[in-house]
C-alpha positions as CSV (number, residue, x, y, z in Angstrom):
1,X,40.6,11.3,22.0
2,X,37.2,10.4,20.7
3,X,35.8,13.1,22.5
4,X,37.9,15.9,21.0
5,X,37.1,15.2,17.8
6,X,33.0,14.5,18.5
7,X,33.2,18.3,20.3
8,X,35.1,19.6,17.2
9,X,32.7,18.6,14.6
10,X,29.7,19.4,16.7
11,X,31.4,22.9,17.0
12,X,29.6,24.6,13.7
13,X,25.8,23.1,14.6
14,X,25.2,24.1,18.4
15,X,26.2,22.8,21.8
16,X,25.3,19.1,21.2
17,X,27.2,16.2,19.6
18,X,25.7,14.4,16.3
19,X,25.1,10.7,16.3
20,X,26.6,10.6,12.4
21,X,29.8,12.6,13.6
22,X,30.6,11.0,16.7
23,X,30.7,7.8,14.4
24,X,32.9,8.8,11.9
25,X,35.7,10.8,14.3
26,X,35.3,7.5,16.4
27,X,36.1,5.2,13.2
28,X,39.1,7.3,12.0
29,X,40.3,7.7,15.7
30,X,40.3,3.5,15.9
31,X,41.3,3.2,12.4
32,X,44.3,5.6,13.1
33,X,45.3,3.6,16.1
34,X,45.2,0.3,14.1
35,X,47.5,1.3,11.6
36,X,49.5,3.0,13.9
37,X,50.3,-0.4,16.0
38,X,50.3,-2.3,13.3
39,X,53.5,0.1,11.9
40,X,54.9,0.6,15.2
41,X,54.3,4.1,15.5
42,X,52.2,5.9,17.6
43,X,49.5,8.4,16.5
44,X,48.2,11.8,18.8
45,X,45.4,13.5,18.9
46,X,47.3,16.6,17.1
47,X,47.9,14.1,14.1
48,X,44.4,13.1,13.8
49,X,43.2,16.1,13.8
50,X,45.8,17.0,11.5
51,X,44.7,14.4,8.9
52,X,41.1,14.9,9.5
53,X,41.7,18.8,8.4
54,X,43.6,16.9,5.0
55,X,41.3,14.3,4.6
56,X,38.4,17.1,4.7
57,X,40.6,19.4,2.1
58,X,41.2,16.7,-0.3
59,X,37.4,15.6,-0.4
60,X,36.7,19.0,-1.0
61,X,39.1,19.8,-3.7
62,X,38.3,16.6,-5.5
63,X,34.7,17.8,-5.7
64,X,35.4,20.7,-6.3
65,X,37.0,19.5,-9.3
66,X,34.3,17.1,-10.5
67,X,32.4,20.2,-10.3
68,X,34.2,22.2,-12.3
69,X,33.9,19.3,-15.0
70,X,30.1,19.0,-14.8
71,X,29.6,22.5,-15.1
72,X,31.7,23.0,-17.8
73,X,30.2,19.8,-19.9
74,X,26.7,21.2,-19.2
75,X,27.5,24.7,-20.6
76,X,29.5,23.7,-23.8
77,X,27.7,20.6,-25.0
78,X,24.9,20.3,-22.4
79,X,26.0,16.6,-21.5
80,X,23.4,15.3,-19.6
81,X,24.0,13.9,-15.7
82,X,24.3,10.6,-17.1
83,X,27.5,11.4,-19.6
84,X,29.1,13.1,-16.8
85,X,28.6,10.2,-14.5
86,X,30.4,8.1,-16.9
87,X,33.7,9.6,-17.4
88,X,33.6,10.4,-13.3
89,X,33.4,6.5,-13.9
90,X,36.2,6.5,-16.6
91,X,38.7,8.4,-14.0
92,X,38.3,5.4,-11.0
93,X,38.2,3.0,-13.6
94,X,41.6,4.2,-15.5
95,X,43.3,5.3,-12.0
96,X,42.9,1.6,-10.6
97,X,44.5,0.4,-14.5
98,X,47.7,2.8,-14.3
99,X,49.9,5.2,-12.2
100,X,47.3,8.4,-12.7
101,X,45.6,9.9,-10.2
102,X,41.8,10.0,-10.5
103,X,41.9,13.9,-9.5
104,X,44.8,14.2,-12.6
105,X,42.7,12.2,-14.9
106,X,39.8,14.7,-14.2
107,X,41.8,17.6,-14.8
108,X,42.7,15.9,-18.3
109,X,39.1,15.6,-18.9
110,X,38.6,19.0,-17.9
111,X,40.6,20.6,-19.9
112,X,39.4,19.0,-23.0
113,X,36.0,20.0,-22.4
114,X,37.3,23.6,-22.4
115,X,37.9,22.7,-26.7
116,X,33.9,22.1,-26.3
117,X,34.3,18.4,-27.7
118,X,31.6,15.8,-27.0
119,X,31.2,13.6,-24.2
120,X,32.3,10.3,-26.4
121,X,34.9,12.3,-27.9
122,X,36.6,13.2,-24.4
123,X,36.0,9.1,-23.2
124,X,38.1,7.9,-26.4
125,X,41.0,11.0,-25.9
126,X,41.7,10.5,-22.2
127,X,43.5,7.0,-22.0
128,X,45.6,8.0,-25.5
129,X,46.4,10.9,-23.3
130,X,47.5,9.3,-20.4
131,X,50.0,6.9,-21.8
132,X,51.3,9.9,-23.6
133,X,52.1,12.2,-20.4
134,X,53.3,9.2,-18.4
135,X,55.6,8.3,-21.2
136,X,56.6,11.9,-21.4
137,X,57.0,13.3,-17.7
138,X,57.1,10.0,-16.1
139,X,54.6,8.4,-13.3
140,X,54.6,11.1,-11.3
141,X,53.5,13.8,-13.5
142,X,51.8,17.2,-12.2
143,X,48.8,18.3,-12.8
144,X,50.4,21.4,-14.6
145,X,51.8,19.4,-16.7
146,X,48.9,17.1,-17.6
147,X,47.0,20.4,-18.1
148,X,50.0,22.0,-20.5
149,X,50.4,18.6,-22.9
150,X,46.6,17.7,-22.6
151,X,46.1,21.4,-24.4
152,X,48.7,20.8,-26.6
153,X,46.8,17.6,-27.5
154,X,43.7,19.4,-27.9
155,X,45.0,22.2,-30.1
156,X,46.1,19.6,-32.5
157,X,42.8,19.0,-33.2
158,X,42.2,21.9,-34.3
159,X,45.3,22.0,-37.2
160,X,47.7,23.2,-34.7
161,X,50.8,20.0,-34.8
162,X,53.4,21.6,-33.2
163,X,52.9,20.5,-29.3
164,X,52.7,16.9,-31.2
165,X,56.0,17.7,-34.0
166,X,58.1,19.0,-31.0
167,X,57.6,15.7,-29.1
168,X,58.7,13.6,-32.1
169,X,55.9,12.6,-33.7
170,X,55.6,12.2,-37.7
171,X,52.4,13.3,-38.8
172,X,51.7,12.2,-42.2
173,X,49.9,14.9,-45.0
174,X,46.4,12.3,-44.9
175,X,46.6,12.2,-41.3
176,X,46.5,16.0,-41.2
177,X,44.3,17.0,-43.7
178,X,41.8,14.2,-41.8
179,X,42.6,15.8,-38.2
180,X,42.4,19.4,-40.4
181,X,38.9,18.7,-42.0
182,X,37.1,15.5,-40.8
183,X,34.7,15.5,-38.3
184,X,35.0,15.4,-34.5
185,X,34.7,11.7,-34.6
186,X,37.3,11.1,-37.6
187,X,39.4,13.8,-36.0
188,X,39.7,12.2,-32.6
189,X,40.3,8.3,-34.2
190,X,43.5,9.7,-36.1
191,X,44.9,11.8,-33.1
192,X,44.3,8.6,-31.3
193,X,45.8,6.8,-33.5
194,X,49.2,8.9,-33.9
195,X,49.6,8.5,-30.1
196,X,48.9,4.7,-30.0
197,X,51.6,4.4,-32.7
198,X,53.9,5.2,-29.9
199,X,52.5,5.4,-26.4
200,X,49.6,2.6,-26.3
201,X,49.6,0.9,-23.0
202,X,52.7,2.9,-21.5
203,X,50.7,4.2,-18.5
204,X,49.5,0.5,-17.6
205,X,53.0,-0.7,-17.8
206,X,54.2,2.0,-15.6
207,X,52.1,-0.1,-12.6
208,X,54.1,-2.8,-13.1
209,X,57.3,-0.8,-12.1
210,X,59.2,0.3,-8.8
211,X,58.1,4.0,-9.1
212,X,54.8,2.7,-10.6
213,X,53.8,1.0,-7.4
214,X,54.9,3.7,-5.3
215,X,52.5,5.8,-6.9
216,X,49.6,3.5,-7.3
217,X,50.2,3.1,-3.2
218,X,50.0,7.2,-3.1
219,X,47.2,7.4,-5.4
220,X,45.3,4.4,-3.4
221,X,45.9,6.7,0.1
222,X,44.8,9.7,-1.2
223,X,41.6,8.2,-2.0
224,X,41.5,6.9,1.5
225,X,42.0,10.3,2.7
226,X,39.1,11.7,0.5
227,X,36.9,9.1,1.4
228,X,37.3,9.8,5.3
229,X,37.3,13.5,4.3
230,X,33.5,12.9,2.1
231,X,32.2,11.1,5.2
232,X,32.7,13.5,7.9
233,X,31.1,16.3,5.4
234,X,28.4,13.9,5.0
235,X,28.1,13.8,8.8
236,X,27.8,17.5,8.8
237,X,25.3,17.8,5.7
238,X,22.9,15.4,7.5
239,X,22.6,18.1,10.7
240,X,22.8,21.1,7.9
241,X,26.7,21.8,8.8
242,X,27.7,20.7,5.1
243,X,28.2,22.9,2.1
244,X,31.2,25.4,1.5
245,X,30.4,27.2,5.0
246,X,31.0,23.2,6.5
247,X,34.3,22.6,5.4
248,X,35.8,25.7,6.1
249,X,34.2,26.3,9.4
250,X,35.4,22.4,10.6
251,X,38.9,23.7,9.1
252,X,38.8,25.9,12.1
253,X,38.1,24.3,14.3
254,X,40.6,21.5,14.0
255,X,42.9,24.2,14.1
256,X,41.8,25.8,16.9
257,X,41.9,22.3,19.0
258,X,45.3,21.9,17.4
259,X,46.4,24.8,19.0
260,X,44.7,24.6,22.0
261,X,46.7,20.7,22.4
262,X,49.8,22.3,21.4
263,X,50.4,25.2,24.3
């Protein structure tokens, strides 16, 4: 089984077998095996190479995504590496507190750099956001819609209430004309501060629940998945297989030895 997945990943570098691939099929193969036993069911070659095509999708989407969040920090408010690093930082630290999955907590804090707000200013916004959409669509909330309220949110800041008013929220005329007028740091406090009236701590809580645990348990697999998915990149980026042309041509070539298993 080992060997399958050594001469798939070798597949896109020449005829011979990498030392840094062979390791990490051969640890997923033996860590696949182990849970398998150790929940009674028994795992195939086709359904590790199944999950090593997933795991290898999710790592790329999920840096694909911090991408997207660099670039877009660097262009409106040239953050330096170090601010990005830190709410990359903010989105383990806040998926391990609550029920939010660090690739939705990234799309929050993507979508508010899109308002071109600071660094800080996007740090203080995101938890105050998160309790709000968890209160609002529950644990399991989409993406879509952490990307729909999280621009509502924004455009608040900017004098527009209504995505706040509609959701019951009672905005008060020195509240506005602050949020209306003050500066990005006085706006941001008192938008904070209107959803902490109501929503503070609600996405914490949510861990604590039946459905709460069920998605901290999804959220904690995914990352599995993404972490398995980063290291055989890696693997392939240390024998120049990595990059875009990597993942797509390993894609392939799981699929091909899927096929090839299934006839």
């Amino acid at each position: 089984m080992a060997d399958v997945n050594i001469q798939i990943a070798s597949e896109f570098v020449g005829k011979k077998a990498f030392k840094e691939a062979e390791t990490a099929t051969q640890k997923l193969t033996k860590s696949t095996k182990s849970l398998g036993r150790s929940l009674g069911i028994a795992f195939g070659t086709a359904a590790i190479l199944s999950y090593a095509k997933s795991s290898v999708r999710a790592a790329a989407e999920a840096q694909a995504q911090q991408q997207r969040l660099a670039q877009l920090l660097k262009v409106t408010v040239q953050a330096s590496d170090a601010q990005i690093d830190s709410l990359n930082s903010q989105a383990e630290a806040l998926e391990k507190l609550g029920v939010v999955s660090k690739g939705n907590i990234t799309q929050v804090q993507s979508q508010l750099a899109t308002f071109d707000l600071q660094t800080e200013t996007i740090k203080r916004l995101t938890p105050a956001i998160l309790d709000y959409v968890t209160a609002e669509k529950g644990a399991s909330a989409s993406t879509a819609e952490f990307k729909a309220l999280t621009n509502g949110l924004a455009q608040a800041l900017a004098g527009n209430f209504s995505s706040l008013t509609k959701s019951g929220f009672v905005i008060d005329g020195v509240t506005r004309e602050i949020i209306k007028n003050g500066s990005e740091a006085s706006k941001t406090k008192a938008i904070v501060q209107v959803l902490d009236s109501t929503y503070k701590g609600f996405n914490e809580s949510l861990r604590d629940t039946p459905v709460g645990k069920l998605q901290a348990l999804n959220n904690a697999a995914n990352d599995a998945k993404e972490t398995i998915g980063q290291g055989l990149f890696d693997a392939l980026a240390n024998t120049g297989g990595g990059g875009v042309g990597g993942f797509a041509m390993f894609a392939k070539s799981i699929d091909i030895a899927a096929e090839s298993l299934a006839m």
